[in-house]
N, C-alpha and C positions, 0 to 999 in steps of 0.2 A: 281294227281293234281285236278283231276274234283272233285273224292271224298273229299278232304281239302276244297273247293270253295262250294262243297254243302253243308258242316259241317258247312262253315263259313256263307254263305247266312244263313242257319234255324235258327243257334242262334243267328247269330248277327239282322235277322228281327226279332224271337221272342223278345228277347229287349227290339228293339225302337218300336217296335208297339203302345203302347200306347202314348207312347209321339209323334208320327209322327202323330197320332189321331188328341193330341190336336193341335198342333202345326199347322195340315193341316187344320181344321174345325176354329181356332181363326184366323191362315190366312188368311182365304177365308172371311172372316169380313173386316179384315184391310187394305184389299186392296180398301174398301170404308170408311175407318176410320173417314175422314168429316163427309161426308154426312149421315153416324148411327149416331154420336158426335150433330151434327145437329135437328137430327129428334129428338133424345132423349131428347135433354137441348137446348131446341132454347132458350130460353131468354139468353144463354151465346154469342151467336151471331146475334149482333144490325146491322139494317141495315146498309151499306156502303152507304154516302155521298160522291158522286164524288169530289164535289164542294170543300171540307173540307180538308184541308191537315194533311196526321199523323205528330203526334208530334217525336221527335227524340228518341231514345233509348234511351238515357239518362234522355231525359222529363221522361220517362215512369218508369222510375228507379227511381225518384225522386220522383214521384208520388204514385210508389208501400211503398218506404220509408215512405211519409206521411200516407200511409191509414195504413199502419203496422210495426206504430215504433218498437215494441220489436223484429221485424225481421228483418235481414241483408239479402239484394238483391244479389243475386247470380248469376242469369242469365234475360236477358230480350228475350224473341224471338216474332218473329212476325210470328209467322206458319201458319196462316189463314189474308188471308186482311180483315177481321173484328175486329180483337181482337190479343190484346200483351197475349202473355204468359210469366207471372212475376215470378220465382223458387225463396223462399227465406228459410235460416234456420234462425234456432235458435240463437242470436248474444250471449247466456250462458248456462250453464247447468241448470241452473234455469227457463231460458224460455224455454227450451225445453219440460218441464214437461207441459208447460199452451197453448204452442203454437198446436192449432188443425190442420192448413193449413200448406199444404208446397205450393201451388200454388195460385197466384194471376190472376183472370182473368180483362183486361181494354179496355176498348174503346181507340183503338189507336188515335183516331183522339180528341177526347176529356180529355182524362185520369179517365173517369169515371169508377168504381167499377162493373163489372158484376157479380161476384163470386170471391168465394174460396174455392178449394177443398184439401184435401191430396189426390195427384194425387194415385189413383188404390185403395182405400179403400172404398170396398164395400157398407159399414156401411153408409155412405152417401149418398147411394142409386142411382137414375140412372145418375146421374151428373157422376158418376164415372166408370158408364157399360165398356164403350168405352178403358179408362187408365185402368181399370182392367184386360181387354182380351188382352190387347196390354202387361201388365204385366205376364200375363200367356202363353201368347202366345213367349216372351222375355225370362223370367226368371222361369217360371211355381209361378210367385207369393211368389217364395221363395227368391229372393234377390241376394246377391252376391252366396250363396249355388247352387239357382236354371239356374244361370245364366253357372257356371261352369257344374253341370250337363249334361244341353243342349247343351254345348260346347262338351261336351265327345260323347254326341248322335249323333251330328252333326257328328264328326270324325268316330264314327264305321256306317253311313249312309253315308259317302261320300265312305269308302272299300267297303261295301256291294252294292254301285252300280255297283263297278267294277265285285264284284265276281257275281253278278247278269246276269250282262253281259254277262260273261265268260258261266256262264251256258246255255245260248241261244242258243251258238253254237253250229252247229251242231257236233257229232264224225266224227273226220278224218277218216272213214277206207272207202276203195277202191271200196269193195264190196254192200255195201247201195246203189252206182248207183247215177251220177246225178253228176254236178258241185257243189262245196260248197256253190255258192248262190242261186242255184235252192234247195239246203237243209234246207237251212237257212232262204228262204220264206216261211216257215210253221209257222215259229215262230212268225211272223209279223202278221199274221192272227188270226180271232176270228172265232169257227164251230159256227154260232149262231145254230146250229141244232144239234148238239152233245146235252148229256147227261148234267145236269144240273152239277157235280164236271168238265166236260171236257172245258164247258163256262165259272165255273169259274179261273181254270187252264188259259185257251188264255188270258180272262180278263188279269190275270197279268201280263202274259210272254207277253204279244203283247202291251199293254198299258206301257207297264216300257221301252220298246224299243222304241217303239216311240214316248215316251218324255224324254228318256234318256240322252239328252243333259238339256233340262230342268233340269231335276232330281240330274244330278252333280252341276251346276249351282248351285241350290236352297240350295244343300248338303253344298259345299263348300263356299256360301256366310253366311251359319250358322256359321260355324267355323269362319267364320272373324268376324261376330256381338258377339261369346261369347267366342272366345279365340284370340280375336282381339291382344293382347299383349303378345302372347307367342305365338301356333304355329304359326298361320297364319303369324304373323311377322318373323317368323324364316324362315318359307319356302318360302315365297316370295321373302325376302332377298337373299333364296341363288339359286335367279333364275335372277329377276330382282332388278332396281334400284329402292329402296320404305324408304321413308319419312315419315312416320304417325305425323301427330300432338302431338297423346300424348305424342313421344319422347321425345319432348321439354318443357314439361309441367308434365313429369313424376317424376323431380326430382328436388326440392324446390332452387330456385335461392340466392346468395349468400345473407348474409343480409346487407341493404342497409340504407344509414344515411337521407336516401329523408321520407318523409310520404307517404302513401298510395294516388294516383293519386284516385282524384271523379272520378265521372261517367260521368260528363263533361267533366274534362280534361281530363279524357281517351277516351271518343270520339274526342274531337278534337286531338287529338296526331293520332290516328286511322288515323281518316277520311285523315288528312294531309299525311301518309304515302302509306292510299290506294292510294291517288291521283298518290305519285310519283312512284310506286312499278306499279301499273296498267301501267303508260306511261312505267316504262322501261321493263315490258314484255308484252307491246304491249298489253293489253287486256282490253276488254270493259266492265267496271262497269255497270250492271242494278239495282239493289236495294240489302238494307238491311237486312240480316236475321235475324239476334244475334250476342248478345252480352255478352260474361259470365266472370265472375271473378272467380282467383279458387284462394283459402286461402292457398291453399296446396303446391302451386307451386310458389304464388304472380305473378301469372301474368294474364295477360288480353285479352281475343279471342275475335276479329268481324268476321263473319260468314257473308259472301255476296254472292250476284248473280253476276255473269260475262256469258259471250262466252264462256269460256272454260268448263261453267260446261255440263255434260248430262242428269241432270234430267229435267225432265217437270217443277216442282216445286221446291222452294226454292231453295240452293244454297249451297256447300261446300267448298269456295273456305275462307281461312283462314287466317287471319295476327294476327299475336300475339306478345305482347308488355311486356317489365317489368313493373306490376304495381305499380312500386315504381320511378323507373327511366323515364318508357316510353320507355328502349331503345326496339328497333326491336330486336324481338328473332328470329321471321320467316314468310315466303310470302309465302303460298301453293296455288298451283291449284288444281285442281280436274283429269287434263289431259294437256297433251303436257307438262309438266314439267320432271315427272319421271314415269317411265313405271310402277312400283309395285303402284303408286297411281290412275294411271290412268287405271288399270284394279281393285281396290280397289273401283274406284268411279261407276264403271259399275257393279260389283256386286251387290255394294248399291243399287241402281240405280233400278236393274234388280229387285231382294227381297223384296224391297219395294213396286212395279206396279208405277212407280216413272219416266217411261220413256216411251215415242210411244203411248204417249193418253189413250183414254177409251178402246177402242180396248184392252189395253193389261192390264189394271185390271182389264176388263173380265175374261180373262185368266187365271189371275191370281188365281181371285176368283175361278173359279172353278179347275184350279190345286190343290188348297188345298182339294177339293173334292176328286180329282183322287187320287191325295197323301193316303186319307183315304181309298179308296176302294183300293188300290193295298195292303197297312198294314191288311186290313180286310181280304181281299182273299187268302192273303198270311197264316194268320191264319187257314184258313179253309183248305187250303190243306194241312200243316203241319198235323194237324187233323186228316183229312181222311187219309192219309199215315200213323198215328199213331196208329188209331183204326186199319186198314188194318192188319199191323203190331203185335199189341196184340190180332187180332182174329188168326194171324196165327198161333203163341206162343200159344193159347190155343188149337188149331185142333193138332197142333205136339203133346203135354202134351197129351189130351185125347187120340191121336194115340198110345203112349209107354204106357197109359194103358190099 
């Protein structure tokens, strides 16, 4: 057994080591993703006027409409109280070839033009730093290929924590002396005074223990951001009671003799249902997120804040419409509705630095640190066990001759 679990630890951290690199060091970025986004491209964020009220999502859709008619509006989100983020494609194959932006940026409060970028493409220089590392850090910058990838990384880094674990402990046998947790406090510990392979040995074994709840956490919220609609929804399903959004949005609604609902009338259809769907599960509206239309599914998501959500920022809580009828497809929370979303939203939540203030995008930031030094060390002692290993193989060789 321990031999299987050490097999499986070496190669399965050989691996992901370098992607647990990237992953850990673009991380450790994102968990200030403003505030770099900020420093980099301030003229994309104008000052906030109290006094000024934002315009509705739909204004904002209307507005991204007029500044780029050959593009269709797709999503409008308000992710910063400075500035809407406007996602629009191509409304033909023909604009697709002319069209260079997929993102509009506005002054919420005015609907003036700050930019447009193609969100994560380098080429456009530092407007784009930020969506680039948040792309690579996501998908390694390869799309739906790299998104599945990291999805698989994710899966053999959530086992490898287990068999990680498993290794810590100490052998059961009788003779070694001592209770199992007076054995098993070795491994908790760093010699700072040991030999330079002996510190970096503790480093790993001592630091992976005692963020090893972190570490599964972080493991297993991967696997929801990039196999969000296979396993993660499978094994959640067969544990607790879980709802996802895209369920309902995953498969194109019947077709309908209405025309396509504006971006007005589908706010107002919205807004009127948040109202009455809020009174009857009792929950309190704070503001607006997003608002996105999908061609794929015809239908229509608002994205709000309420009480129920747990993040610091912005808001998961989701009602979505037919956008051809209007009818309600569905009212999600984020928590207290169904137990697979509401430990879905605490993931989120968690992986993001998205909850418990600055204090814990600290943290966060430098977990992706630790993240990189335990893949690093973990290298180096493969290493040294390996060289160890080929100096023996040659002392035996020169021995027999």
């Amino acid at each position: 057994m321990r031999q299987g679990m050490l097999l499986l630890h070496r190669w399965v951290g050989l691996v992901i080591t370098v992607f647990l690199v990237v992953v850990g060091l673009t991380g450790s970025l994102l968990a200030f993703y403003s505030e770099l986004d900020r420093l980099l491209s301030p003229r994309l964020y104008p000052e906030s006027r109290p006094t000024i009220a934002r315009l509705g999502i739909a204004q904002l859709a209307d507005k991204a409409a007029e500044l780029a008619p050959q593009a269709q509006v797709i999503a409008v989100t308000l992710r910063e109280v400075e500035r809407a983020e406007v996602r629009v494609a191509p409304r033909s194959e023909a604009d697709a070839d002319t069209l260079e932006f997929d993102t509009l940026l506005l002054d919420p409060q005015t609907g003036e033009e700050l930019g447009r970028r193609k969100w994560g493409d380098l080429s456009q220089g530092r407007i784009n730093l930020m969506p680039f590392i948040y792309r690579l850090h996501n998908e390694l910058a390869l799309g739906s290929f790299g998104l599945w990838l990291l999805g698989i990384i994710a899966l053999m880094w959530t086992l490898d924590c287990f068999a990680g674990l498993y290794l810590t402990l100490p052998a059961c046998r009788r003779e070694l002396g001592g209770s199992f947790w007076q054995r098993w406090q070795v491994a908790w510990r760093i010699k700072w005074r040991g030999g330079p392979y002996r510190v970096v040995y503790d480093l790993h074994r001592a630091s992976s223990l005692w963020l090893w709840l972190v570490l599964i956490v972080f493991a297993w919220s991967s696997v929801y951001m990039n196999l969000w609609d296979t396993v993660y929804t499978w094994t959640t399903r067969a544990v607790l009671d879980y709802q996802p959004s895209w369920t309902v949005v995953a498969e194109p609604t019947p077709p309908s003799t209405h025309g396509r609902l504006s971006w007005r009338e589908a706010e107002k259809i919205l807004l009127r249902q948040t109202d009455a769907q809020s009174r009857l599960h009792n929950v309190q509206v704070l503001s607006p997120v997003a608002l996105r239309y999908s061609p794929e599914s015809g239908t229509y998501t608002y994205q709000f804040r309420t009480n129920r959500d747990v993040q610091d920022r912005l808001g998961m809580t989701e009602l979505i419409i037919d956008a051809h009828s209007g009818e309600l497809l569905a009212f999600l929370l984020p928590s207290g509705q169904y137990s697979g979303n509401t430990v879905s939203s605490w993931l989120s939540a968690l992986h993001k630095a998205n909850v418990f203030g600055l204090t814990y995008r600290i943290f966060v930031c430098m977990l992706g640190l630790a993240i990189t030094m335990l893949s690093v060390t973990g290298v180096i002692i493969w290493w040294k066990k390996r060289k160890a290993q080929l100096q023996s193989r040659m002392r035996r060789k020169n021995g027999v001759h």
